[in-house]
C-alpha positions, 0 to 999 in steps of 0.5 A: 973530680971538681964538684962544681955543677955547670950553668944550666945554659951550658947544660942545654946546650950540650943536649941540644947538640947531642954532646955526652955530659959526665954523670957525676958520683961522688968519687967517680965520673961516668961517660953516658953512652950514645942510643946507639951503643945502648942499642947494640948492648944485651938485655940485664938478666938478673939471675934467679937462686939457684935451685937445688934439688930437694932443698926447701925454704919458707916463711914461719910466723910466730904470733901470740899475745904479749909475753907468751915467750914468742922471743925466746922460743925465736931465739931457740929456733935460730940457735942464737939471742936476736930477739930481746926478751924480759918478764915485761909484757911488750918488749918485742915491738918490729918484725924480727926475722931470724934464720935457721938453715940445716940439713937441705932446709931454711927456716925464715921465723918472723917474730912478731909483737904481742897483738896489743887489746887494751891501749889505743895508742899510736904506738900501739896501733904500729904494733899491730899493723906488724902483726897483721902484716906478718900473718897475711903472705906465709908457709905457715904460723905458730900460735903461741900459747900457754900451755892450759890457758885461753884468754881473750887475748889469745882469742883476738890474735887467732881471729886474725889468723887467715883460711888456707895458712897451716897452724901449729898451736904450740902450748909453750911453758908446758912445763909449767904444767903441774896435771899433765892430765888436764892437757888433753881436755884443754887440747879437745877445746882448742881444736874447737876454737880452730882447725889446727894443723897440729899440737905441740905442746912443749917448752922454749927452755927444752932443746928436745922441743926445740928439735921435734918443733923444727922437724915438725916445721919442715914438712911445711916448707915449700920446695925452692931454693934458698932465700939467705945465705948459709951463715946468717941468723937474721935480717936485721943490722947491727945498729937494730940489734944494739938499740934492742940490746939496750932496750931489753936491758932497761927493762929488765934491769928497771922492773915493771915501775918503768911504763913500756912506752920507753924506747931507744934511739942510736945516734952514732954506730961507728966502726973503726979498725981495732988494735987489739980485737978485729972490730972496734965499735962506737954506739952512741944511744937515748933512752927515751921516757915520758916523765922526769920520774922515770928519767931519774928512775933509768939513771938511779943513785949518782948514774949506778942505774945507767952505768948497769945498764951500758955494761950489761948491753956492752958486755953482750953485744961484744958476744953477738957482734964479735967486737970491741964495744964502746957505748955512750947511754943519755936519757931524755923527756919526750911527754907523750911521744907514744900517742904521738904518730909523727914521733912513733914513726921518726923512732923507726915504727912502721 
């Protein structure tokens, strides 16, 4: 098919004399109809899912602040790692959605940042408008605390929670707990603070927990049919998942000296047909810092740091993705990009 685009006189004429002009696509060449045929074509119904009876399907929130282990209570729920986690707080910063389908039942978990109550920055302020988001049009909510605690930063993400929406308080890291006596007062206080649907005081790291918070989550789904197909876990794409694969890496592997603001970028997610596995990948990725400082600190002594950091993601995206994996990491200085709202939203914050 030639690419070549006709006169805008040839163009015109055409019209004028009621002659069909191909629609050009790349690869294809499509003949638009007369008003006529369009006349006598049947109206496009898209099909609604299908119902069955019985079957329920909703959306879950799980909001709390940062580093009350709401990612690895998500990832407990679904049955499978898609949302990073590490011991540094804000290290979730999208709306992750995860998929649990069981029995006649759809769990949608959505899983949110920790709402952010000390800096103001432009990154920041992205974090909480997906938190806000997330809150407003769901089944119900899972306010994720620690067992035995309330703090002001608990205190602001339960301000923003709305009337009419279900809430379990889920008491995560209950077995952190040492008096198990002093549960039952601190749960008397919290049904002050707010009209829970009900507590579940349990631990992310226990599947018995995991299994009663699922029955327990059930009761609130509404009746209707399936949003997602059978066998998927998440909304996310691949290419998503591996910048957060590398992300949580560096976090861990880099401690609490490298600042949260860093942040990863893919430049290339290729696939091609693999020789020896059934899918080979080719990712390509920046690590972006706001200091020289911390671009030496994520590469380390003669690029051992980097090289860590490659393997381990490398390593776990071949178990989650089923493929071959080659990545390519390089770090570069962007001063200030966190602060910088243009910047945040060209590196895929909302």
């Amino acid at each position: 098919m030639s690419t070549e685009k006709k006169p805008v006189e040839a163009e015109r004429t055409a019209h004028e004399q009621g002659m069909r002009r191909p629609v050009q696509i790349a690869g294809v060449t499509i003949q638009p109809r007369d008003a006529s045929e369009n006349a006598d074509l049947p109206a496009i119904v898209v099909p609604a899912p299908v119902q069955i009876a019985g079957q329920r399907c909703g959306l879950v929130a799980i909001v709390g602040k940062p580093n009350v282990g709401k990612s690895t209570l998500l990832n407990a729920l679904v049955g499978q790692k898609i949302s990073i986690t590490s011991r540094k707080a804000q290290t979730t910063r999208h709306r992750i959605t995860g998929i649990r389908s069981q029995g006649a039942s759809q769990f949608v978990f959505v899983d949110t940042p920790g709402f952010q109550t000390i800096h103001s920055t432009a990154l920041n302020k992205s974090l909480n408008k997906t938190v806000v988001g997330a809150v407003s049009d769901v089944d119900l909510v899972l306010f994720v605390v620690e067992a035995g605690s309330f703090t002001p930063a608990d205190a602001k993400v339960l301000a923003l929670l709305k009337p009419g929406i279900p809430v379990l308080l889920v008491a995560n890291k209950l077995d952190n707990v040492h008096r198990r006596g002093d549960i039952a007062p601190w749960l008397q206080s919290m049904q002050e603070r707010h009209a829970f649907t009900e507590f579940v005081p349990m631990s992310a790291k226990q599947p018995k927990d995991i299994v009663r918070l699922l029955d327990i989550c059930e009761k609130y789904l509404p009746e209707q049919a399936w949003w997602h197909a059978e066998d998927e876990l998440t909304d996310r794409s691949e290419k998503f998942l591996a910048s957060e694969m590398v992300r949580e890496k560096l976090f861990r592997l880099t401690g609490d000296e490298l600042p949260y603001t860093s942040t990863v970028v893919i430049d290339k997610f290729e696939e091609e047909a693999g020789r020896t596995a059934k899918r080979m990948l080719r990712i390509a990725a920046t690590i972006v810092v706001e200091r020289e400082g911390h671009k030496a600190m994520v590469i380390g002594d003669k690029g051992e740091k980097l090289k860590r950091i490659g393997t381990e993601t490398r390593v776990e995206l071949e178990k989650l993705l089923d493929a071959k994996v080659f990545i390519e990491l390089w770090v570069k200085v962007r001063s200030g990009w966190a602060d910088d709202e243009a910047r945040v939203r060209s590196f895929g914050y909302e």
